[in-house]
N, C-alpha and C positions, 0 to 999 in steps of 0.2 A: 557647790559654790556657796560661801557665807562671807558675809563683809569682815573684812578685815579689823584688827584693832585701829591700824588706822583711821580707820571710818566707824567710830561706836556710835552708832545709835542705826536706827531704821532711814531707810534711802523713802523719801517724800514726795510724790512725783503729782505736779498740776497739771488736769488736760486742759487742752485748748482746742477748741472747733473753729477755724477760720475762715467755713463759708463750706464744707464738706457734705454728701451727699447722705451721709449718716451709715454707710456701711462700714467704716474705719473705726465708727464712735461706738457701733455694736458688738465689734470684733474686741475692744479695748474690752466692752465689757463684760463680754462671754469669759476674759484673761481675768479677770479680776474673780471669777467666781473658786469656790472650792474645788470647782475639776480640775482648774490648772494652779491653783495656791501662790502666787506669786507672792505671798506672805512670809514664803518659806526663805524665800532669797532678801529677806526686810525690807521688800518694796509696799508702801501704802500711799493710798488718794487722798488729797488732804484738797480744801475748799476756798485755798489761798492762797497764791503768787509768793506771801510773803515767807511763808514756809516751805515752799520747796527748794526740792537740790535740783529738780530734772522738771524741766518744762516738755511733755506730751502732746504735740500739735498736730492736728488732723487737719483736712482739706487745701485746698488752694487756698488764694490769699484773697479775699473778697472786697473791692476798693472801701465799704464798710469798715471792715475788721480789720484794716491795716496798723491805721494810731492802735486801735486796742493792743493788738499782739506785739507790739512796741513797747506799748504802757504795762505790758503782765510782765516782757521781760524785763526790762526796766525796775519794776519792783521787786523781784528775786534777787535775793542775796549772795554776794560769790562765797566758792565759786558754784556755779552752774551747770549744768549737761541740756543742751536743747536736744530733743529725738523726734525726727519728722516720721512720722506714718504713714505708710500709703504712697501711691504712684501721683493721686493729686498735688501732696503736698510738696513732691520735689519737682513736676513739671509742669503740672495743669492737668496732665490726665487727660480725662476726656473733654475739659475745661479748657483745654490749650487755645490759646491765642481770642478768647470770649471778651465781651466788650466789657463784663463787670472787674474782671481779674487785675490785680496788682501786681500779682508773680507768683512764682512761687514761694515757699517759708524764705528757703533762704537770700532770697533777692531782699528780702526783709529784715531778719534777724539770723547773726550767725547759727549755724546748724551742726553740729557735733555728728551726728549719729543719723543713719536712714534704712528705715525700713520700709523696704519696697514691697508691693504687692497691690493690687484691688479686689476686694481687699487682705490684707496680708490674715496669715492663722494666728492664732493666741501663741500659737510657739516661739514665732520668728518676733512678736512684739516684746514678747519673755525674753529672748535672746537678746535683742536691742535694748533692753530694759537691763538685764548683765551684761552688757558691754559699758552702759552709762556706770554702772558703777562699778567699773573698774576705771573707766577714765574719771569720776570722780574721784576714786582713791587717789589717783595719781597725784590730780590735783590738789587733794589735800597734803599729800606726802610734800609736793614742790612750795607748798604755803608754809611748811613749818620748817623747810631750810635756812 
């Protein structure tokens, strides 16, 4: 799998921690090293909302981080891929029904993509990681109709 001409340039993806217990946020990062290369599929980490195409959001929704994760996606430019991480981020997890919680991601911000797991392998976050950008392709392919 390599990005398509439709898509030139490298796929940019922002994480986002939204109150997670930090096994999601280690697993991301064990993906990012050179054992698993997600370089090779032109995925990189960039330190900015305002640059990316994929928003990477880990944990539950913590009444804290709700405006935040609002305001990140809010600043990303279309079009977008949000991909939820983890079993927190799409129910609660072990989180469920807790007094701090606001919901889960997507009760919050629409959600493209989920990768399930507690926490999930570097492979299946790769594979959600090419799936976004295929559904970004698309999106780009439908933007220049």
């Amino acid at each position: 799998m390599r990005l398509s001409t439709s898509f030139n340039r490298s796929l940019w993806v922002f994480h986002f921690n939204s109150g997670s217990c930090n096994g999601c946020d280690i697993e991301i990062m064990c993906t990012l090293t050179p054992r698993y290369d997600p370089e090779r599929f032109g995925i990189k980490l960039v330190g900015s909302p305002r640059h990316a195409d994929v928003l990477l959001v880990t944990g539950p929704v913590v009444h804290d981080m709700a405006g935040r994760l609002q305001r990140v996606y809010d600043q990303m430019p279309g079009p977008r891929v949000v991909i939820c991480v983890g079993t927190c981020g799409q129910s609660g997890g072990v989180f469920f029904d807790s007094y701090n919680l606001d919901g889960p991601v997507g009760e919050i911000i629409p959600v493209d993509i989920y990768v399930p797991g507690c926490a999930p392998r570097p492979e299946a976050i790769i594979d959600g990681m090419v799936k976004g950008v295929a559904k970004l392709e698309r999106l780009e392919a439908e933007g220049r109709k």
